[in-house]
PyMOL Python script that loads the backbone (N, CA, C, O; Angstrom):
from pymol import cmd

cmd.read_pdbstr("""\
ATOM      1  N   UNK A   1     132.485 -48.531-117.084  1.00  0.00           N
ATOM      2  CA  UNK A   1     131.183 -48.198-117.602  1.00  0.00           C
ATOM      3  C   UNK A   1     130.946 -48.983-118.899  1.00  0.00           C
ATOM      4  O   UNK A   1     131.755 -49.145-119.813  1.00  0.00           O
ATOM      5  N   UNK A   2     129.885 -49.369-118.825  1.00  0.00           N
ATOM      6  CA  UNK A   2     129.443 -50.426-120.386  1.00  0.00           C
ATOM      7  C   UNK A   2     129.285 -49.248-121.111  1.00  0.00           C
ATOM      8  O   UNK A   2     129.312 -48.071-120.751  1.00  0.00           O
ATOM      9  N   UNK A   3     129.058 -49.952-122.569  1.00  0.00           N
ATOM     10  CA  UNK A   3     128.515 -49.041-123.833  1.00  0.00           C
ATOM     11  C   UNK A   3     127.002 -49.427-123.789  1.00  0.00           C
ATOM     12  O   UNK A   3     126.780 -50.459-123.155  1.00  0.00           O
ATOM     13  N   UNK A   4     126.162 -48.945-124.212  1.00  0.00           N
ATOM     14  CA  UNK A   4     124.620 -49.583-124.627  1.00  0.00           C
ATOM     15  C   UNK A   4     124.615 -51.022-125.697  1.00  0.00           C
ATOM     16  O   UNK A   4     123.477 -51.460-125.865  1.00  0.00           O
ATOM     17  N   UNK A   5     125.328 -51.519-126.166  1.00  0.00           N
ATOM     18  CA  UNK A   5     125.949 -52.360-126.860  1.00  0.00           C
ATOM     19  C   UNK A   5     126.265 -53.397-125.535  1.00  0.00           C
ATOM     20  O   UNK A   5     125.451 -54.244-125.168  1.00  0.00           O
ATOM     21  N   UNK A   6     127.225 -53.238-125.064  1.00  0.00           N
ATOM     22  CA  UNK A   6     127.129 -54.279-123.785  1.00  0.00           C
ATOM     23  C   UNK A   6     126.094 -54.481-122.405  1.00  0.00           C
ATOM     24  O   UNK A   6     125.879 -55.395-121.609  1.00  0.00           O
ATOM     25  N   UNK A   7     125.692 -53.365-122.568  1.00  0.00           N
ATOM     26  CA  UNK A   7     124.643 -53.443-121.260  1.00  0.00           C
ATOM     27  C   UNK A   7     123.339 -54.585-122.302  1.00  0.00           C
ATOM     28  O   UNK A   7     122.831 -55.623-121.879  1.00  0.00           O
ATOM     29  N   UNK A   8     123.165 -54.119-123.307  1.00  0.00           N
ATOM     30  CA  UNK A   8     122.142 -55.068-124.220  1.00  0.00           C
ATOM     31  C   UNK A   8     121.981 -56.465-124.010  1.00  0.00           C
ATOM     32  O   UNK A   8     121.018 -57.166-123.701  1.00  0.00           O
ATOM     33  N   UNK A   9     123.842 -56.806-124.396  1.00  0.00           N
ATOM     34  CA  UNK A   9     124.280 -58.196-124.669  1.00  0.00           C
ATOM     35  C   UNK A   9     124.234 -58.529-122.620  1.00  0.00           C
ATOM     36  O   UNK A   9     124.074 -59.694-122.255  1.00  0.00           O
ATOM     37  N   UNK A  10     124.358 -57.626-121.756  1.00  0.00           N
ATOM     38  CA  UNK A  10     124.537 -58.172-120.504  1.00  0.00           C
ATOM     39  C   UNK A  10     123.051 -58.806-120.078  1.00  0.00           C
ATOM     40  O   UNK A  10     122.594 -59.743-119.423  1.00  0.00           O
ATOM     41  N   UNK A  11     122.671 -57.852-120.756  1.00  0.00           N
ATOM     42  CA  UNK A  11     121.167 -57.682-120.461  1.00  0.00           C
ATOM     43  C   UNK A  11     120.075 -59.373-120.873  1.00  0.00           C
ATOM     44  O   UNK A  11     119.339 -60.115-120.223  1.00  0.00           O
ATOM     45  N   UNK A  12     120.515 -59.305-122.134  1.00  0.00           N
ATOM     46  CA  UNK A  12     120.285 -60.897-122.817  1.00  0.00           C
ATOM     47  C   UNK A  12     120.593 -61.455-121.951  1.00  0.00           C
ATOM     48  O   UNK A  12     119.762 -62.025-121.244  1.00  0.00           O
ATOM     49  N   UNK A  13     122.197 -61.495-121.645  1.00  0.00           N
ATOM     50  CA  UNK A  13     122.326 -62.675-120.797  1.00  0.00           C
ATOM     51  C   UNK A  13     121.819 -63.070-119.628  1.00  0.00           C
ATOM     52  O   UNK A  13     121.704 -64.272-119.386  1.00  0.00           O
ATOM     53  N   UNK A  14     121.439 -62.099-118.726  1.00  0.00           N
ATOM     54  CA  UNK A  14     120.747 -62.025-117.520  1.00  0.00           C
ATOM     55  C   UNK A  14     119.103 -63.132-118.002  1.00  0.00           C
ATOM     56  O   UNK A  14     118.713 -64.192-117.513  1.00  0.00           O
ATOM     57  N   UNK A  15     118.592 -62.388-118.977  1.00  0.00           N
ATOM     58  CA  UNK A  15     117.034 -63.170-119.476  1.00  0.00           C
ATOM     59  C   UNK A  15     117.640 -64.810-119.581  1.00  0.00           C
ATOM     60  O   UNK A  15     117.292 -65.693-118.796  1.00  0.00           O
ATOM     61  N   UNK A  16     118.391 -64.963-120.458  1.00  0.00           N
ATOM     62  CA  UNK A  16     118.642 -66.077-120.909  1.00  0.00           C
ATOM     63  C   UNK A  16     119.236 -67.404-120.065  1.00  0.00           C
ATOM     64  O   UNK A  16     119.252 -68.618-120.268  1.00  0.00           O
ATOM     65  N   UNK A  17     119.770 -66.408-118.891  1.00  0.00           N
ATOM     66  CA  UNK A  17     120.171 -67.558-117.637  1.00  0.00           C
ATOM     67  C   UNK A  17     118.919 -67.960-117.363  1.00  0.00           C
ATOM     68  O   UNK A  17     118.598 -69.094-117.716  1.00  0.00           O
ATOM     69  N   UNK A  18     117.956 -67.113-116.677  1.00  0.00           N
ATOM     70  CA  UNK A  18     116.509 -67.233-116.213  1.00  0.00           C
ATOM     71  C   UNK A  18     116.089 -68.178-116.791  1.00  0.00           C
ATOM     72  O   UNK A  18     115.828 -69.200-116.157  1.00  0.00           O
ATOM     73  N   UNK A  19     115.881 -68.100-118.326  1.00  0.00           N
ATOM     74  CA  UNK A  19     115.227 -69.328-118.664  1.00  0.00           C
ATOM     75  C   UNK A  19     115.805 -70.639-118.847  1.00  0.00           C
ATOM     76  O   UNK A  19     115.085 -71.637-118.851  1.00  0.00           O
ATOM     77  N   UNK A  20     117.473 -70.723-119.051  1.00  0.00           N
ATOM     78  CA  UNK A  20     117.939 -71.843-118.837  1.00  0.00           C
ATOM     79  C   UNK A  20     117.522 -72.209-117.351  1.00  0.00           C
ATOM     80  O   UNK A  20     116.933 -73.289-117.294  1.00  0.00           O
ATOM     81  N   UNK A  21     117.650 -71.720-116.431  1.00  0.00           N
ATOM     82  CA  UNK A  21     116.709 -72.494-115.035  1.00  0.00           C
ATOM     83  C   UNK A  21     115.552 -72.777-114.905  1.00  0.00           C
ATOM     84  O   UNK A  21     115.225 -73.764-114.246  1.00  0.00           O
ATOM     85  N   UNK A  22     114.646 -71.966-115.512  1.00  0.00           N
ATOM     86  CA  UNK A  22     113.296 -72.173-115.457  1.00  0.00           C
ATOM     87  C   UNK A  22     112.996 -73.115-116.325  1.00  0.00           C
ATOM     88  O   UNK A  22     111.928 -73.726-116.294  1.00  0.00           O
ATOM     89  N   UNK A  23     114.137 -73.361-117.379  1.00  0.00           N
ATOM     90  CA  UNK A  23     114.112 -74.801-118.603  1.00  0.00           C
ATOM     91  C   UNK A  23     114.065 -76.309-117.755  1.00  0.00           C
ATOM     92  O   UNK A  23     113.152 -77.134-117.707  1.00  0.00           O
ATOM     93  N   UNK A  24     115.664 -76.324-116.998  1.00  0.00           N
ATOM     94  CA  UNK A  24     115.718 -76.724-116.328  1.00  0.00           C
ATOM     95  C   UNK A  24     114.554 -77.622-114.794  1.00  0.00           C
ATOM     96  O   UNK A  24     114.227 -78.807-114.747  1.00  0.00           O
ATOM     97  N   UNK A  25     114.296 -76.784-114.025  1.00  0.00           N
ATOM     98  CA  UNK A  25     113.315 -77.021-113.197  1.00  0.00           C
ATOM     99  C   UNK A  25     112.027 -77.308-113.839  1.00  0.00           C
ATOM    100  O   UNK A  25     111.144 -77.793-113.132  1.00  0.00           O
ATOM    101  N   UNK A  26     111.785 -77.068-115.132  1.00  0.00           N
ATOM    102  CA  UNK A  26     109.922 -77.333-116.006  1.00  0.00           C
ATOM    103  C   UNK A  26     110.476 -79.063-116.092  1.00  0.00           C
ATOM    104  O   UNK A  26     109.624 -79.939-115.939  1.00  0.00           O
ATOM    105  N   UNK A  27     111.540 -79.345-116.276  1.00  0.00           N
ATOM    106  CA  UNK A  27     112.330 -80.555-116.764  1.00  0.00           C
ATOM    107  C   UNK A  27     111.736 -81.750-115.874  1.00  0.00           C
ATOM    108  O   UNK A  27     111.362 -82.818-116.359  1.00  0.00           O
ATOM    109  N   UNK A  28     111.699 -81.449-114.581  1.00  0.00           N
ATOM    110  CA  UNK A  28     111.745 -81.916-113.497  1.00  0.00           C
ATOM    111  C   UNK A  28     110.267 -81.893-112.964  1.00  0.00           C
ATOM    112  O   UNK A  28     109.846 -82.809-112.257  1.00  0.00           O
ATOM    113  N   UNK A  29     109.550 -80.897-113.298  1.00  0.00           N
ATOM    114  CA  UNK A  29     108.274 -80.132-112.346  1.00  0.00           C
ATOM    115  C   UNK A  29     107.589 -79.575-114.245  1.00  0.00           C
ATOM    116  O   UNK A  29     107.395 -78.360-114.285  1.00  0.00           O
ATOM    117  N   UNK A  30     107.272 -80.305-115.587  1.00  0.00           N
ATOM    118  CA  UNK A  30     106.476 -79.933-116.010  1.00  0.00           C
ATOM    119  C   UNK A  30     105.065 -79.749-116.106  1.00  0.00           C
ATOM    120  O   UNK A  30     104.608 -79.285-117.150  1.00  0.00           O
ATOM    121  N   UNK A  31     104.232 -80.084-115.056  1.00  0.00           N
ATOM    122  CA  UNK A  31     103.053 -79.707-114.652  1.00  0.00           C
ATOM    123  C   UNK A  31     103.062 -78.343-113.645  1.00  0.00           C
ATOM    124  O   UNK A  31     102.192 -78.137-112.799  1.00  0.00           O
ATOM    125  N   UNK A  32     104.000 -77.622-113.855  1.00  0.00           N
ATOM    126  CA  UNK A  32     104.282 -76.746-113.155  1.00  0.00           C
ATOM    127  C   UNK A  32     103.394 -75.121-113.527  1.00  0.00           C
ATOM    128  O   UNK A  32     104.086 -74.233-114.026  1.00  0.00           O
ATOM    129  N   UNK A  33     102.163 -74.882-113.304  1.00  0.00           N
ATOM    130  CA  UNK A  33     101.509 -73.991-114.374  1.00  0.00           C
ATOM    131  C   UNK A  33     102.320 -72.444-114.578  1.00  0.00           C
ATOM    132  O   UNK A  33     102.717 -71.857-115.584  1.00  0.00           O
ATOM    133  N   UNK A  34     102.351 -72.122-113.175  1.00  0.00           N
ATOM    134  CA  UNK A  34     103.446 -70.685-112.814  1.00  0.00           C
ATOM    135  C   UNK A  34     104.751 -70.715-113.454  1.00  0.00           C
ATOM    136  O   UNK A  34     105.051 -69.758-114.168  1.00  0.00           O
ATOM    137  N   UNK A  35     105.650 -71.769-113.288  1.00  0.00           N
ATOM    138  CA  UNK A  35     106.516 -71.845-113.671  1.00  0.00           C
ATOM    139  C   UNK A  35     106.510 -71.338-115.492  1.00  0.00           C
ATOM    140  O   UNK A  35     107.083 -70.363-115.979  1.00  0.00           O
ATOM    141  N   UNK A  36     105.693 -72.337-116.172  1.00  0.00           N
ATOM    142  CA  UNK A  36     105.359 -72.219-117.464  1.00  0.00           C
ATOM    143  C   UNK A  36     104.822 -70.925-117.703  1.00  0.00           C
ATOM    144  O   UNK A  36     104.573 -70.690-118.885  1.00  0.00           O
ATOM    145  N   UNK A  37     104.589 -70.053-116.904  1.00  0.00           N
ATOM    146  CA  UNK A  37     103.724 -68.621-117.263  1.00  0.00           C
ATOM    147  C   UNK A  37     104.986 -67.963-117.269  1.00  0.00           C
ATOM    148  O   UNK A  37     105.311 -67.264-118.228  1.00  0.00           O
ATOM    149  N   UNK A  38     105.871 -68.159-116.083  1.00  0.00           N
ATOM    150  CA  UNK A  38     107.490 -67.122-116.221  1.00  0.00           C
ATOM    151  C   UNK A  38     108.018 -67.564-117.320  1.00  0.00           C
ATOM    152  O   UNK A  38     108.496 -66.686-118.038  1.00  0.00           O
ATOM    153  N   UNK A  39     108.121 -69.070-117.842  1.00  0.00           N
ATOM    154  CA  UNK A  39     109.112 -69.022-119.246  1.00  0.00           C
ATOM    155  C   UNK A  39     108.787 -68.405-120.247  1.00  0.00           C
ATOM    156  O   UNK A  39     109.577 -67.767-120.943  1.00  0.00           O
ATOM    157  N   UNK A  40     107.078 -68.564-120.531  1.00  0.00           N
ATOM    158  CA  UNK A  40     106.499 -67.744-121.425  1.00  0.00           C
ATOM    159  C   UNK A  40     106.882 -66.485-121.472  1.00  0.00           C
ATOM    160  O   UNK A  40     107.239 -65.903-122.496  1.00  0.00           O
ATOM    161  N   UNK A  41     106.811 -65.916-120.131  1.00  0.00           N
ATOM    162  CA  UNK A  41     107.267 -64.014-120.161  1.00  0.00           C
ATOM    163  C   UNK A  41     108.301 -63.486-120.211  1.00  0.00           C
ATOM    164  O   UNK A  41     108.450 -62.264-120.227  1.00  0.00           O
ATOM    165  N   UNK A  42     109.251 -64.375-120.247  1.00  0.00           N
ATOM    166  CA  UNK A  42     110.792 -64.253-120.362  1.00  0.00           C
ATOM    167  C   UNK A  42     111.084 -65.005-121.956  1.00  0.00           C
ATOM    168  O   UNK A  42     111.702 -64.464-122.874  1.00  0.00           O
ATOM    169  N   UNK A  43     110.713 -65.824-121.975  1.00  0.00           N
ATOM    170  CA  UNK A  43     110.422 -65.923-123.406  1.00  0.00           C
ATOM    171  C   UNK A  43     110.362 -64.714-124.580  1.00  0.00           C
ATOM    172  O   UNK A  43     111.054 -64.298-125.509  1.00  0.00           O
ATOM    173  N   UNK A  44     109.313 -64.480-124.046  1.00  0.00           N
ATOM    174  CA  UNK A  44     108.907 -63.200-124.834  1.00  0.00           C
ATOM    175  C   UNK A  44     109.662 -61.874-124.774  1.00  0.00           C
ATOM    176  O   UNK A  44     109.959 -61.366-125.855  1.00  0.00           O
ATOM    177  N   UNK A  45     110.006 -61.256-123.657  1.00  0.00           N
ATOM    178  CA  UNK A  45     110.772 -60.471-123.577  1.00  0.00           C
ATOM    179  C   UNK A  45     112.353 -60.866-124.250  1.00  0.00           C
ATOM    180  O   UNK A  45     112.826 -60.032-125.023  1.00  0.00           O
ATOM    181  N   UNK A  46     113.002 -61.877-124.015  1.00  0.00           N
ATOM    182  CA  UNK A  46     114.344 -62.573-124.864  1.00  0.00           C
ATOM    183  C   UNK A  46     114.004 -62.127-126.348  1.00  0.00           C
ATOM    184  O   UNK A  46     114.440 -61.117-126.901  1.00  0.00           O
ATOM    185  N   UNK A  47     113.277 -62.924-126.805  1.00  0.00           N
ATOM    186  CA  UNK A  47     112.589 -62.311-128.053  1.00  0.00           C
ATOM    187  C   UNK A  47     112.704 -60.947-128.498  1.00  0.00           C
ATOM    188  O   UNK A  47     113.611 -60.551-129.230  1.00  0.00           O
ATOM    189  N   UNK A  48     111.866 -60.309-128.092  1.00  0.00           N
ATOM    190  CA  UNK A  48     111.911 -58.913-127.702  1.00  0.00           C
ATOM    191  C   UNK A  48     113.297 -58.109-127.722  1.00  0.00           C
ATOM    192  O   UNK A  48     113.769 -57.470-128.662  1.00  0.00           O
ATOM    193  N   UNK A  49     113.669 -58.247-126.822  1.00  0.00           N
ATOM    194  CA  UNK A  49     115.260 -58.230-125.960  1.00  0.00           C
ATOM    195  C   UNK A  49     116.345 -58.451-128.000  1.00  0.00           C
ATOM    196  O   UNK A  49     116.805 -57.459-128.566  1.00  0.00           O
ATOM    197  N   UNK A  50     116.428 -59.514-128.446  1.00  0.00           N
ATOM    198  CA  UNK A  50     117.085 -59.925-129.383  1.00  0.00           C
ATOM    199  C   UNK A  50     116.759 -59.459-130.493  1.00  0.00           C
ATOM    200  O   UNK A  50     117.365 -60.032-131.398  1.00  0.00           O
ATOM    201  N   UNK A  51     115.938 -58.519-130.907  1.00  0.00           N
ATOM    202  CA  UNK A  51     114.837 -58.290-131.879  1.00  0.00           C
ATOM    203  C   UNK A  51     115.458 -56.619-131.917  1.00  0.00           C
ATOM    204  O   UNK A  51     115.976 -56.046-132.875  1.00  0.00           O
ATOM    205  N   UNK A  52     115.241 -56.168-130.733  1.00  0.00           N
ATOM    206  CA  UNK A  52     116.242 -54.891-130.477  1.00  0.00           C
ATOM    207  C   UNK A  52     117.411 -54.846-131.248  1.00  0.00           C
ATOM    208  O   UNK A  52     117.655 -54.295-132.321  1.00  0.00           O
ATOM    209  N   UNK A  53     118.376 -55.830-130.168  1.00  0.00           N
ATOM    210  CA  UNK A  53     119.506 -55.935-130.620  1.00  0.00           C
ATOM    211  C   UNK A  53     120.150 -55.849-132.072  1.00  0.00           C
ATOM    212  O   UNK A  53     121.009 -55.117-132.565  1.00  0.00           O
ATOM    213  N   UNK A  54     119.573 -56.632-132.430  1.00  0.00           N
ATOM    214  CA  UNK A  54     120.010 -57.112-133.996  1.00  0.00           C
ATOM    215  C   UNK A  54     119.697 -56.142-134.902  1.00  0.00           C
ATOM    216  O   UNK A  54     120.582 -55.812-135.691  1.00  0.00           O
ATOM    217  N   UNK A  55     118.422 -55.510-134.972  1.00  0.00           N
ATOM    218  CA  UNK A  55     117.815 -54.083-135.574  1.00  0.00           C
ATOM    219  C   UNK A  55     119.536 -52.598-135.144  1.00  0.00           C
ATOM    220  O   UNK A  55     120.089 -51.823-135.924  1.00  0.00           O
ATOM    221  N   UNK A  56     119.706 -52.766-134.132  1.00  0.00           N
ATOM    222  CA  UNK A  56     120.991 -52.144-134.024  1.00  0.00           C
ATOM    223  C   UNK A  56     122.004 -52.200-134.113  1.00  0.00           C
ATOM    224  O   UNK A  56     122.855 -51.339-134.339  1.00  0.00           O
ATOM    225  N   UNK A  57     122.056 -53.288-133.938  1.00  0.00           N
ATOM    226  CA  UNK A  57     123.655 -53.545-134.509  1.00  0.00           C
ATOM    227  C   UNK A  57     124.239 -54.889-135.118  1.00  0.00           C
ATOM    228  O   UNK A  57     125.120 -54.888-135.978  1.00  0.00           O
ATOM    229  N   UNK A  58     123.486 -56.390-134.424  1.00  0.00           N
ATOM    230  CA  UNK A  58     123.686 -57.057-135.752  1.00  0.00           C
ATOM    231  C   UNK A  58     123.308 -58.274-135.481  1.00  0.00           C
ATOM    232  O   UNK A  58     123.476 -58.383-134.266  1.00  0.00           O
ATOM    233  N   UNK A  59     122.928 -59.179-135.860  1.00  0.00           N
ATOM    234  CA  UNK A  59     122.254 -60.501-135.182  1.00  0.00           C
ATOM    235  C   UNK A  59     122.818 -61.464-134.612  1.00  0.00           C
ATOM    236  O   UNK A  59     123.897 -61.845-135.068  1.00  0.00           O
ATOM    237  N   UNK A  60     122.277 -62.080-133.530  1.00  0.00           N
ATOM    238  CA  UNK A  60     122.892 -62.752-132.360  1.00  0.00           C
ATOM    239  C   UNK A  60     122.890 -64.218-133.298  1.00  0.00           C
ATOM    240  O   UNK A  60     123.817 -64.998-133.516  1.00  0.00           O
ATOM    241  N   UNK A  61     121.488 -64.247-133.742  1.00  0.00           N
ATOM    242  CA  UNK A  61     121.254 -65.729-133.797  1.00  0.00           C
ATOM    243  C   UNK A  61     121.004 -65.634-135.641  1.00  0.00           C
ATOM    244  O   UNK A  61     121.129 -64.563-136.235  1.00  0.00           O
ATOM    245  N   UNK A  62     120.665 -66.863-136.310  1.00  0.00           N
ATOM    246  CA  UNK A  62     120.286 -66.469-137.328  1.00  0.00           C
ATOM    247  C   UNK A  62     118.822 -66.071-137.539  1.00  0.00           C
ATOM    248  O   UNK A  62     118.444 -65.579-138.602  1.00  0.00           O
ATOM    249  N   UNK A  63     118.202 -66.241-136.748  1.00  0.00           N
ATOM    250  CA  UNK A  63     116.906 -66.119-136.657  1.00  0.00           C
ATOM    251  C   UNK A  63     116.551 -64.525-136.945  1.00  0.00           C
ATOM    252  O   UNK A  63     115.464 -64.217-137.432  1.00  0.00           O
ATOM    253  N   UNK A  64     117.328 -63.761-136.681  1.00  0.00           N
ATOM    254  CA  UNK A  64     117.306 -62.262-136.682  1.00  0.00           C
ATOM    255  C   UNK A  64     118.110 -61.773-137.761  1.00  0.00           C
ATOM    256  O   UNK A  64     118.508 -60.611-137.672  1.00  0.00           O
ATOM    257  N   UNK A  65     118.456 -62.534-138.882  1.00  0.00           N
ATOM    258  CA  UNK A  65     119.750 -62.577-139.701  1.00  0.00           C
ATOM    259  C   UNK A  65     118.903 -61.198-141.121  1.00  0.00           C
ATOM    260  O   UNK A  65     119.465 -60.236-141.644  1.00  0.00           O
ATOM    261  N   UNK A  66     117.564 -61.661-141.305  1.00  0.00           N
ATOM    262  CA  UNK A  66     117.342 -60.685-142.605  1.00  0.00           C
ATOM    263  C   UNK A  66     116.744 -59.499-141.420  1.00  0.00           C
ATOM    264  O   UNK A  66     116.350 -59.583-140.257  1.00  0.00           O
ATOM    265  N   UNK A  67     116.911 -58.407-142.384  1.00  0.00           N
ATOM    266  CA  UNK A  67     116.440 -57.404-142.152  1.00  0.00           C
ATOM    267  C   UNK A  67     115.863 -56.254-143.523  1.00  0.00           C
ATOM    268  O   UNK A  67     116.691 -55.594-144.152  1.00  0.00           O
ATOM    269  N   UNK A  68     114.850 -56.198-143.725  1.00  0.00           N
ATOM    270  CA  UNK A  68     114.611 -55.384-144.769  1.00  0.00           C
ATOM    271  C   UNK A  68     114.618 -56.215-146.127  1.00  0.00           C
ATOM    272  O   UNK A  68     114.403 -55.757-147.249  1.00  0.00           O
ATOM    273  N   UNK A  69     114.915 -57.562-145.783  1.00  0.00           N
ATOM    274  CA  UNK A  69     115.250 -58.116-147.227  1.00  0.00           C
ATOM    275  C   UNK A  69     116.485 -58.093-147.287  1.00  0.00           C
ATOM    276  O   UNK A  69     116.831 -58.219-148.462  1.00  0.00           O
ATOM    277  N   UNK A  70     117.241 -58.006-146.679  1.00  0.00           N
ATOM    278  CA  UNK A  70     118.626 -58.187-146.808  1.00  0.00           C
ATOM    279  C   UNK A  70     119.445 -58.636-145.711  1.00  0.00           C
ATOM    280  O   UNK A  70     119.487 -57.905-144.722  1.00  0.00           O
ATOM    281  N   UNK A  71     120.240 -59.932-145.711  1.00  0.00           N
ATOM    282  CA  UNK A  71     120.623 -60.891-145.393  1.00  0.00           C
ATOM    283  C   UNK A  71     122.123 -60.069-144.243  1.00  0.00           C
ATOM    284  O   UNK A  71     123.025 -59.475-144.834  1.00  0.00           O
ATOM    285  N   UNK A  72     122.144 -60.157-142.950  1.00  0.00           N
ATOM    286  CA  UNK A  72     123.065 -59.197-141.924  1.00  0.00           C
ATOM    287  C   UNK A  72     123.763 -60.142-141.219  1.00  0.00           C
ATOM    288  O   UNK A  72     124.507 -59.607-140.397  1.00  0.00           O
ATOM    289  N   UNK A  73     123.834 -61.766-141.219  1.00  0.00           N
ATOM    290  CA  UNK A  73     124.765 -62.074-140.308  1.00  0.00           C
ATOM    291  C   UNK A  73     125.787 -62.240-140.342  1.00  0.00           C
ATOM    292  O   UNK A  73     126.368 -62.582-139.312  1.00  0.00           O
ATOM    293  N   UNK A  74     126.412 -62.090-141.432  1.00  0.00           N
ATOM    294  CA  UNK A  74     128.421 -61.641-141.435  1.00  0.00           C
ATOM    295  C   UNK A  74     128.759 -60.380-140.905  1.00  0.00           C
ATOM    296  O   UNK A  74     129.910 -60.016-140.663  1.00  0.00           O
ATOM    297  N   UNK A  75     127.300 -59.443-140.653  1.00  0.00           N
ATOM    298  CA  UNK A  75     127.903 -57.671-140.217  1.00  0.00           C
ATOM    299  C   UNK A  75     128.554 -58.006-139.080  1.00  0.00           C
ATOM    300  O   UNK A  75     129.461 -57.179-138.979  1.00  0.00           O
ATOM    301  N   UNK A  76     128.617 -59.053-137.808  1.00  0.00           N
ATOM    302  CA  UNK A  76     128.807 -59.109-136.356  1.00  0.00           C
ATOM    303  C   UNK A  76     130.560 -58.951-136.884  1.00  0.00           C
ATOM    304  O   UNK A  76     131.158 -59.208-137.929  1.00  0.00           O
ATOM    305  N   UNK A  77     130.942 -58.405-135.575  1.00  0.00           N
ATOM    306  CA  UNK A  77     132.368 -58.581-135.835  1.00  0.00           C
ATOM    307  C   UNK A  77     133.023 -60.085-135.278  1.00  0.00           C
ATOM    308  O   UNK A  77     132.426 -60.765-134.444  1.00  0.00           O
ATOM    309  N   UNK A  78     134.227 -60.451-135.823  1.00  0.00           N
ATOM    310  CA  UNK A  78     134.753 -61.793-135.569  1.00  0.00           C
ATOM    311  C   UNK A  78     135.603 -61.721-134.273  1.00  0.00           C
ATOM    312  O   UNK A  78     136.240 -60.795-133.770  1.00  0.00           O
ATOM    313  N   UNK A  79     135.417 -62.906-133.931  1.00  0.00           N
ATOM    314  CA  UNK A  79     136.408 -63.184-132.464  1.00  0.00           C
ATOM    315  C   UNK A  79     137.447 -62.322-132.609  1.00  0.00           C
ATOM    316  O   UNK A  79     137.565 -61.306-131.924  1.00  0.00           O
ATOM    317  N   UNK A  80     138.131 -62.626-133.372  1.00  0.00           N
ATOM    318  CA  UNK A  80     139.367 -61.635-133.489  1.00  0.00           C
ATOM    319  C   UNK A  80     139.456 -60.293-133.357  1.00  0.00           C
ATOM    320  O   UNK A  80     140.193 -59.823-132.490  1.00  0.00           O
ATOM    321  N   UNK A  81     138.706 -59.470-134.210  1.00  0.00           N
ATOM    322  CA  UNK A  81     138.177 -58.331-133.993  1.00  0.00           C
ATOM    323  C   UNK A  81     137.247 -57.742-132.814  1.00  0.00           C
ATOM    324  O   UNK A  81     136.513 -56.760-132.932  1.00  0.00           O
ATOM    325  N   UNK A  82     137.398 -58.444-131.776  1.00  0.00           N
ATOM    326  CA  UNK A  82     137.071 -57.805-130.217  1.00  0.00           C
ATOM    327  C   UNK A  82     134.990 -58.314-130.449  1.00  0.00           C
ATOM    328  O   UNK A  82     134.127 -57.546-130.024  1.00  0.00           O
ATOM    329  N   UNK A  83     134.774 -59.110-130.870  1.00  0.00           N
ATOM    330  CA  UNK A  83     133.299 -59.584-131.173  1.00  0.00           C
ATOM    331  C   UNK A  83     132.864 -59.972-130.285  1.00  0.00           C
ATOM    332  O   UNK A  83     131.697 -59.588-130.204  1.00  0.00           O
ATOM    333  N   UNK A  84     133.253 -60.787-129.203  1.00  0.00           N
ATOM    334  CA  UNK A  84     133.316 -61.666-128.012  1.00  0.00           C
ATOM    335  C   UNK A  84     133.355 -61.091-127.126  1.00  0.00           C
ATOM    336  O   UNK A  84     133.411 -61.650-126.030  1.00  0.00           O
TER     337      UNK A  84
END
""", "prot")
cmd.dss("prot")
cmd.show_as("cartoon", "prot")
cmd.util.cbc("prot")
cmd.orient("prot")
């Protein structure tokens, strides 16, 4: 059984494959209008999705790093410490 903590991070990852393919195939097919409407909405939800995350427990990227005015991306735990 996951924690809500990993179902999150599973969860990201699931979005984030999506759009590495849909990155992918726009690559190939950028006049693609549909295509460009799913990256947008997965886009947004990733966003979304990471925006969560980080508000709970600690930021993925630096992009999500302040919170409140105060600077959170050393809170993640380190490889070593089971982070990964």
């Amino acid at each position: 059984m996951m924690s809500q903590k990993e179902q999150m991070l599973h969860d990201i990852g699931i979005v984030d494959f999506v759009l590495v393919e849909l990155t992918l195939y726009l690559d190939t097919h950028p006049r693609d209008k549909r295509a460009m409407e799913y990256f947008n909405h997965y886009n947004k939800i990733k966003k979304q999705m990471m925006k969560e995350f980080s508000e709970k427990y600690f930021p993925l990227t630096k992009d999500y790093a302040e919170s409140d005015n105060e600077w959170r991306w050393g809170m993640a735990p380190l490889p070593w410490e089971g982070g990964c």
